[in-house]
VMD Tcl script that builds the backbone (N, CA, C; Angstrom):
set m [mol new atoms 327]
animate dup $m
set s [atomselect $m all]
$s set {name element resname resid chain x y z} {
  {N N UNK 1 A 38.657 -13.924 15.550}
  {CA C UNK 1 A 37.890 -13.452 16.684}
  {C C UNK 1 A 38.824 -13.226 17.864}
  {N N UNK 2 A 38.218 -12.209 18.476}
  {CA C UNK 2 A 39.162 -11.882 20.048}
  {C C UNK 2 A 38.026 -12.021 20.886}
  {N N UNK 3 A 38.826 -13.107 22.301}
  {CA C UNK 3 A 37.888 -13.215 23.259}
  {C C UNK 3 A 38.179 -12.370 24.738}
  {N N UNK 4 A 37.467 -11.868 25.348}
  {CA C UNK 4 A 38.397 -11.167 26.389}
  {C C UNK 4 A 37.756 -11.947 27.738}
  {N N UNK 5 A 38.096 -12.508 28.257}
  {CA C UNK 5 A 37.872 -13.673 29.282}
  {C C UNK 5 A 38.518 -13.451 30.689}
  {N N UNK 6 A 37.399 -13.244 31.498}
  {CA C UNK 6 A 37.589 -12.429 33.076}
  {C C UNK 6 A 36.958 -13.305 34.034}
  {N N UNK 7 A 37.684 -13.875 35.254}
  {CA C UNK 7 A 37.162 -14.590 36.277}
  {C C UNK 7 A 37.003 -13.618 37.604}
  {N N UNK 8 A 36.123 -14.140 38.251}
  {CA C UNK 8 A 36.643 -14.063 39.365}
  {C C UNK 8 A 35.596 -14.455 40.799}
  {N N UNK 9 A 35.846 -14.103 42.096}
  {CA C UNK 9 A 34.955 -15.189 42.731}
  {C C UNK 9 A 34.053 -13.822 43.814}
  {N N UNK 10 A 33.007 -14.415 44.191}
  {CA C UNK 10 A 32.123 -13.418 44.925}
  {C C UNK 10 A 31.773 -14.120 46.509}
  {N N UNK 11 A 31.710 -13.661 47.338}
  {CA C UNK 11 A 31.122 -14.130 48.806}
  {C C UNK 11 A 29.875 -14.278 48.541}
  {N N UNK 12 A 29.195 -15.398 49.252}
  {CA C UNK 12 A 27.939 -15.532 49.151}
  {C C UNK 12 A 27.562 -14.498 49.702}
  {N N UNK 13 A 28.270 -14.093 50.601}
  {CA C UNK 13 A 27.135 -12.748 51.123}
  {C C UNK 13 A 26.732 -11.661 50.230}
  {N N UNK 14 A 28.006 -11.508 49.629}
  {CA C UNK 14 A 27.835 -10.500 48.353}
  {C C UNK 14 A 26.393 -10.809 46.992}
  {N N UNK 15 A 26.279 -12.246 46.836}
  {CA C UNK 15 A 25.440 -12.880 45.919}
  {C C UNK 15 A 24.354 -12.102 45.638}
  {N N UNK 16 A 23.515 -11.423 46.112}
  {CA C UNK 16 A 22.622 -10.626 45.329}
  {C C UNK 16 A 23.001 -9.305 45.061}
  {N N UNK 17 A 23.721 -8.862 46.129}
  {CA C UNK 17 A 23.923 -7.389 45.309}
  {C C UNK 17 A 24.808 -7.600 43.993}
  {N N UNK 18 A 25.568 -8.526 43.669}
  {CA C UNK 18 A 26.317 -8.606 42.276}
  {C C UNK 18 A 25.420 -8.978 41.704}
  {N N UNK 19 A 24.705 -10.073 41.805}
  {CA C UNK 19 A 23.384 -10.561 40.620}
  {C C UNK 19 A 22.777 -9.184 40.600}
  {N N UNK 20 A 22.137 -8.504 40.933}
  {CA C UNK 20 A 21.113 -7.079 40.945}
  {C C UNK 20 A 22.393 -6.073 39.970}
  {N N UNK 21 A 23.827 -5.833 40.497}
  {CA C UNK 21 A 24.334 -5.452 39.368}
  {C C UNK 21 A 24.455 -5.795 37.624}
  {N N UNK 22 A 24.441 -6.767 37.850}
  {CA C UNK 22 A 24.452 -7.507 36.440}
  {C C UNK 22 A 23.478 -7.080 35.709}
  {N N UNK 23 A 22.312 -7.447 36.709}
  {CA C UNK 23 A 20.740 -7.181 36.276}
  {C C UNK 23 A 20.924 -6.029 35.651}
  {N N UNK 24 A 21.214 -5.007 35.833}
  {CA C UNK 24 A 20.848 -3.457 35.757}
  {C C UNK 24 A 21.823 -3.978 34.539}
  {N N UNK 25 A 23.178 -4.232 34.815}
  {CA C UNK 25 A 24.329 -3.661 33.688}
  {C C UNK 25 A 23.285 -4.419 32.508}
  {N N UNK 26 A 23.360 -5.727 32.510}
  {CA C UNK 26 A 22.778 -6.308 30.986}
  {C C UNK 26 A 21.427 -5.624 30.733}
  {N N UNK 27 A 20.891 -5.233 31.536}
  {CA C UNK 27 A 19.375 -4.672 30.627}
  {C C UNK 27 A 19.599 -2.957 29.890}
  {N N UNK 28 A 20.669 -2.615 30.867}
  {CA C UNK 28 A 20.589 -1.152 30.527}
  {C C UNK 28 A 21.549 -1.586 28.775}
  {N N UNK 29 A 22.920 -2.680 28.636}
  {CA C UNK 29 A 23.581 -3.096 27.285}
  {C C UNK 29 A 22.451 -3.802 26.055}
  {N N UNK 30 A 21.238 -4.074 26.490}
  {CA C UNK 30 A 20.324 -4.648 25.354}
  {C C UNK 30 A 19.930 -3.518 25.280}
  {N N UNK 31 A 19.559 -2.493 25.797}
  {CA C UNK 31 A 19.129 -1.094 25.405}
  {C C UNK 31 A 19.829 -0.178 24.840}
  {N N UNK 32 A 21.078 -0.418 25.164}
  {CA C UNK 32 A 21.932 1.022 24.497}
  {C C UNK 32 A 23.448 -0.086 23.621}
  {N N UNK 33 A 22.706 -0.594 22.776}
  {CA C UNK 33 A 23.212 -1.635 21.957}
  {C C UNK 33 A 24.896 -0.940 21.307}
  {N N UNK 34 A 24.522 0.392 20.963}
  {CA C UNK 34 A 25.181 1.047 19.772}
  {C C UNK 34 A 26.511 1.753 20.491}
  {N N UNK 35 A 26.465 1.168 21.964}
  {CA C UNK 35 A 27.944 1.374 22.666}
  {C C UNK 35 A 28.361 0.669 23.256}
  {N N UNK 36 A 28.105 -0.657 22.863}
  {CA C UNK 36 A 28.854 -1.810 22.945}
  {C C UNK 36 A 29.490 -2.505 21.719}
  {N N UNK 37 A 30.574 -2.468 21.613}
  {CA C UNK 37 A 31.427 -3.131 20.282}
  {C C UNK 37 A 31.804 -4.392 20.249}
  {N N UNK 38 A 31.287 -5.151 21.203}
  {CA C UNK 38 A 31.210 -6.694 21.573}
  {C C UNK 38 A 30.586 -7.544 20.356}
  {N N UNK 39 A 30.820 -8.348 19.648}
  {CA C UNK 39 A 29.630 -9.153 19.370}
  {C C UNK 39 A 28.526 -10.142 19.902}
  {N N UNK 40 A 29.169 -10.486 21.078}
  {CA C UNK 40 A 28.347 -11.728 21.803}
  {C C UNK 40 A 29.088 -11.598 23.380}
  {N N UNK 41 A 28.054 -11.409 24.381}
  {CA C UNK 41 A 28.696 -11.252 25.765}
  {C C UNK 41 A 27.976 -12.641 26.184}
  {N N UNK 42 A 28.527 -13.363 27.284}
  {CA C UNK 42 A 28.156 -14.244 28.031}
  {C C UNK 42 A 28.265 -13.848 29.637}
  {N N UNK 43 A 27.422 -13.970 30.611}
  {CA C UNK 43 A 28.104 -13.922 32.194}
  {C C UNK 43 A 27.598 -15.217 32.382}
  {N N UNK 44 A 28.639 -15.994 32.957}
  {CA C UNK 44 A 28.592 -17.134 33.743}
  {C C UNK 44 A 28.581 -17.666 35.031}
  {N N UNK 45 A 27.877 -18.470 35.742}
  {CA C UNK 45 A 28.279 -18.754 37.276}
  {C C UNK 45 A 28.540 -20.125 37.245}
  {N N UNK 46 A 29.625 -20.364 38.007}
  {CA C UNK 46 A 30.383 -22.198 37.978}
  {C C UNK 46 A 29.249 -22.652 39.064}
  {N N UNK 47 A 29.064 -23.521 38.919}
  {CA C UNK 47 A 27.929 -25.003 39.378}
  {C C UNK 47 A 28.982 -25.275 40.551}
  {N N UNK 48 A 28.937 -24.171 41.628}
  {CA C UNK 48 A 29.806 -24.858 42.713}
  {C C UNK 48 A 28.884 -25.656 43.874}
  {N N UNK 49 A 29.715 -26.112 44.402}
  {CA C UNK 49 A 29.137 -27.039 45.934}
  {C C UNK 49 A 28.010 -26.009 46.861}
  {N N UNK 50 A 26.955 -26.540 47.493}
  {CA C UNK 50 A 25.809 -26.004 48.238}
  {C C UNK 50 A 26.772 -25.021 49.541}
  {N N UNK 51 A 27.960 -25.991 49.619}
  {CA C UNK 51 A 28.349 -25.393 50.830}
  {C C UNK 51 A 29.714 -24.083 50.646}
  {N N UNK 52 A 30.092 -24.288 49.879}
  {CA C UNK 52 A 31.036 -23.449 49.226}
  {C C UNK 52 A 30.254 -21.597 49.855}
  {N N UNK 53 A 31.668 -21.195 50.602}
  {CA C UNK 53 A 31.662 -19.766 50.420}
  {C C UNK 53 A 31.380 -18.620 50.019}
  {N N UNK 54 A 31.920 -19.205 48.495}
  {CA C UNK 54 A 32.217 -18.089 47.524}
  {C C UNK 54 A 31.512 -18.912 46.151}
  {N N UNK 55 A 31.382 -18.165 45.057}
  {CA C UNK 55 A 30.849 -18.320 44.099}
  {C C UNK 55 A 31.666 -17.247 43.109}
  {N N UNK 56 A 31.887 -18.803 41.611}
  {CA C UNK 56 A 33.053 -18.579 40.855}
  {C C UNK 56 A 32.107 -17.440 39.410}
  {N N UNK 57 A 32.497 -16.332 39.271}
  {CA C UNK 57 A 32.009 -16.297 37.892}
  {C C UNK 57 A 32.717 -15.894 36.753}
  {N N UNK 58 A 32.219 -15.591 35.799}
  {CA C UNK 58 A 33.082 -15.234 34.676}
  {C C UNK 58 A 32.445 -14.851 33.328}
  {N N UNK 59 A 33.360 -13.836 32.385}
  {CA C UNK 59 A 32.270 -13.169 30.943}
  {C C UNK 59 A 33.304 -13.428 30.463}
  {N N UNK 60 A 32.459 -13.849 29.030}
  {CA C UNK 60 A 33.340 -14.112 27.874}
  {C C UNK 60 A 32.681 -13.214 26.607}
  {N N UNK 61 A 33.534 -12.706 26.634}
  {CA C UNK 61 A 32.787 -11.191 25.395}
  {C C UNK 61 A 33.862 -11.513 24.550}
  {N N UNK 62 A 32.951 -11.510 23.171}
  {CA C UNK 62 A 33.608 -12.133 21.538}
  {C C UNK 62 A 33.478 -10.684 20.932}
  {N N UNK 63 A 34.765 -10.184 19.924}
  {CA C UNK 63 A 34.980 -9.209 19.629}
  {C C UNK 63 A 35.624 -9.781 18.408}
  {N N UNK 64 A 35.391 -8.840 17.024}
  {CA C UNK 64 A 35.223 -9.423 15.662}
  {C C UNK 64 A 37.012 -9.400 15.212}
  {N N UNK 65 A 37.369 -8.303 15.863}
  {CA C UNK 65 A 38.572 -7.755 16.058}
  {C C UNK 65 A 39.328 -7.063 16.964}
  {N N UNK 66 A 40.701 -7.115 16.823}
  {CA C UNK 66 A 41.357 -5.752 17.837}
  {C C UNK 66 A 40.696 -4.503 17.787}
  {N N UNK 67 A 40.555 -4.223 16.850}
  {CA C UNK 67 A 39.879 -2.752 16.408}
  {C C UNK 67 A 38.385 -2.622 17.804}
  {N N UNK 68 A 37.901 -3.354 17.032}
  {CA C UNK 68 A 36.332 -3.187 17.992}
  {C C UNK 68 A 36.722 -3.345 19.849}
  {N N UNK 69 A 37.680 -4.398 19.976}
  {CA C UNK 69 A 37.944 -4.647 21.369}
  {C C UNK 69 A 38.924 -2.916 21.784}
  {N N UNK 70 A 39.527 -2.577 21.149}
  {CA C UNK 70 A 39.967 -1.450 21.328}
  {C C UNK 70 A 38.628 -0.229 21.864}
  {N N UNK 71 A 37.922 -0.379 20.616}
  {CA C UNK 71 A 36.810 1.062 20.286}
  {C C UNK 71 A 35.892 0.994 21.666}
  {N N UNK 72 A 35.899 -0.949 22.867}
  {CA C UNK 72 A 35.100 -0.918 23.513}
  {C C UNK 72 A 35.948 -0.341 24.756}
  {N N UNK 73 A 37.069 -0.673 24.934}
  {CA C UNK 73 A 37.954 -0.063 26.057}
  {C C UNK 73 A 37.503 1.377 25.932}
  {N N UNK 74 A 37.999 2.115 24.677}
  {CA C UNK 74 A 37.837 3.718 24.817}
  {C C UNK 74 A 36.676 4.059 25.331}
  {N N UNK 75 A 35.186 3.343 24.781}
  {CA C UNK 75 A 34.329 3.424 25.191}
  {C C UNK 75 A 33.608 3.643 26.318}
  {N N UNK 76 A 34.327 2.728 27.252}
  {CA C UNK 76 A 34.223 2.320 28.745}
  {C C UNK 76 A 35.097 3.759 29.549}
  {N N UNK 77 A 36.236 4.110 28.655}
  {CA C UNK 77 A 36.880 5.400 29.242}
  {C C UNK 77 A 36.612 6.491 29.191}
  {N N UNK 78 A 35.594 7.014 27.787}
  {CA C UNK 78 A 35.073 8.034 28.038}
  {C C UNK 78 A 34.105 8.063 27.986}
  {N N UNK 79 A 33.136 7.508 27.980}
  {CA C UNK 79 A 31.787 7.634 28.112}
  {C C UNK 79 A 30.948 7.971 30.187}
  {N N UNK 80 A 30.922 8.755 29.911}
  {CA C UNK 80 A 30.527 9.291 31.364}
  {C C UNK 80 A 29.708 8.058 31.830}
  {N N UNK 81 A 28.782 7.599 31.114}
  {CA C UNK 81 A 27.092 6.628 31.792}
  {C C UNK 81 A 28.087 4.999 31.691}
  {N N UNK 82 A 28.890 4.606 30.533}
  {CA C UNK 82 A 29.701 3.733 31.000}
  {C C UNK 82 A 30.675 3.209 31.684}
  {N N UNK 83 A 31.257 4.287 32.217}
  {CA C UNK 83 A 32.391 4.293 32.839}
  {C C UNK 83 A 32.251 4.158 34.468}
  {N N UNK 84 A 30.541 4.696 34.496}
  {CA C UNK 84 A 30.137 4.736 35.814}
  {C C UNK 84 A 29.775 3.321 35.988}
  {N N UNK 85 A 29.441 2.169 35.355}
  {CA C UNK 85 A 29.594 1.067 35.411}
  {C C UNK 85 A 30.396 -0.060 35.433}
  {N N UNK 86 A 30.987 0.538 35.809}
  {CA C UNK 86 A 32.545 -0.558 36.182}
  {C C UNK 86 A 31.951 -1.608 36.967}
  {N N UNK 87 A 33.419 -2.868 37.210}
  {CA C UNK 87 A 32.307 -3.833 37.937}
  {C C UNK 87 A 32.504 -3.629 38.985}
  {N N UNK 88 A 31.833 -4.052 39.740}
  {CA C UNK 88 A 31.894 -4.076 41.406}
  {C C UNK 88 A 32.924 -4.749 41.996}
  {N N UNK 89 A 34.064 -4.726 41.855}
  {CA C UNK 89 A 35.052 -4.919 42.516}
  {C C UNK 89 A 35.033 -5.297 43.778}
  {N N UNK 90 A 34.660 -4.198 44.480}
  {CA C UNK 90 A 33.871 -4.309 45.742}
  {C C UNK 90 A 33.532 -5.445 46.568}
  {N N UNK 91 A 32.528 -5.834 45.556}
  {CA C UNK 91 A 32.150 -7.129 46.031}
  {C C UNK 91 A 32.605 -8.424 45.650}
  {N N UNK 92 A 33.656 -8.188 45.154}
  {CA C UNK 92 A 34.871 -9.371 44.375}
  {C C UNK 92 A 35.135 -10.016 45.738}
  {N N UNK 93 A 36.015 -11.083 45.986}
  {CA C UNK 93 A 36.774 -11.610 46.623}
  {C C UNK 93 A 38.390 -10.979 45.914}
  {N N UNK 94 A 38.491 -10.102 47.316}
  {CA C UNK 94 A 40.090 -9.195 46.665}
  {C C UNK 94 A 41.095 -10.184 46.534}
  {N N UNK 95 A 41.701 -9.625 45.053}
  {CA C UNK 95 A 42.666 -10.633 44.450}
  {C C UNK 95 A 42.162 -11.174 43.561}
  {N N UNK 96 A 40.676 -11.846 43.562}
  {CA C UNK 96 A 40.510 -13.031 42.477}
  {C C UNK 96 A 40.361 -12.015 41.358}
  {N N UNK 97 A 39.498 -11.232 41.068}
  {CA C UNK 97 A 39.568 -10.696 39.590}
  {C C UNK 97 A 41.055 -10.928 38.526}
  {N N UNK 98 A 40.878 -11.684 37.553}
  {CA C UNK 98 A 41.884 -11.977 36.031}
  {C C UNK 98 A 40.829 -11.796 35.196}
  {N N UNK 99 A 41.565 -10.955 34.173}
  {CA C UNK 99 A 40.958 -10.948 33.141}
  {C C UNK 99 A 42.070 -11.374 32.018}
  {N N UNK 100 A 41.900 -11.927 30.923}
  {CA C UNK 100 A 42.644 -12.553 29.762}
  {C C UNK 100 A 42.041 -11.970 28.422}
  {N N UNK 101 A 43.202 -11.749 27.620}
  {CA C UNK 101 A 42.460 -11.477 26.088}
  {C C UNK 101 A 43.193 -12.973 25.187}
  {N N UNK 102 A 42.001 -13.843 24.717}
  {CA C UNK 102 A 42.483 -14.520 23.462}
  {C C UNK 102 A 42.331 -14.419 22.382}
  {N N UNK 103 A 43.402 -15.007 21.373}
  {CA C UNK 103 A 42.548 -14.882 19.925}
  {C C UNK 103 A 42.635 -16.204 18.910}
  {N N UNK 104 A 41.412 -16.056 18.647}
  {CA C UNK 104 A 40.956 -17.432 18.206}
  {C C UNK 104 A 41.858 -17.960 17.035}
  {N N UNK 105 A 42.678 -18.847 17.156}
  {CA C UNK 105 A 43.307 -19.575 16.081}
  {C C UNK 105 A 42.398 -20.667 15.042}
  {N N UNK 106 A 41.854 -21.033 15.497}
  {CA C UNK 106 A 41.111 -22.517 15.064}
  {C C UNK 106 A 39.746 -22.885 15.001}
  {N N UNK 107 A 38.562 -22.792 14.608}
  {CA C UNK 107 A 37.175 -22.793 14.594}
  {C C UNK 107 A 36.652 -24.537 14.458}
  {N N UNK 108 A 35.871 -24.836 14.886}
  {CA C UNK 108 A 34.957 -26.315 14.410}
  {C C UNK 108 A 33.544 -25.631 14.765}
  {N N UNK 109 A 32.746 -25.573 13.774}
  {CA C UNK 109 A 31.361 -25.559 13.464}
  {C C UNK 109 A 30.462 -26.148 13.209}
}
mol reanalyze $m
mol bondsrecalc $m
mol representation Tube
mol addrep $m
């Protein structure tokens, strides 16, 4: 398995317009299933402090192989309706966005 694993942190002020992005991105990806080459996406938000700034998040999208993690990059590059979905950067905290690709050595089930 290949994991492709992306952090990064948002201003609270930013906090709903990124949640409302998400919203849209994941409902419009359960609908148009057959152009995503992912097997399993996760978006996460870290359990930070009430008083905290910023807010940490992060996706962990499982991919069966290089191949498929490849077919989803191209995907994202030419597909006109996906490509227009990039993430909101925007509303990142500039700088924090990392993204990482791993690959799974070792399983416990």
């Amino acid at each position: 398995m290949l994991y492709e694993i992306a952090q990064w942190r948002v201003p609270v002020a930013n906090s709903k317009k990124h949640v409302e992005f998400w919203e849209e991105h994941v409902a419009y990806q359960r609908t148009h299933r057959e152009k995503f080459h992912y097997k399993r996406s996760r978006i996460l938000k870290m359990n930070d402090s009430e008083t905290s700034r910023e807010e940490t998040w992060m996706w962990i999208d499982e991919y069966e192989n290089q191949e498929a993690y490849d077919k989803m990059n191209k995907a994202f590059s030419d597909d006109p309706e996906l490509s227009g979905m990039a993430c909101p950067v925007a509303l990142f905290v500039p700088g924090s966005h990392k993204t990482e690709l791993w690959t799974e050595q070792f399983r416990i089930d």
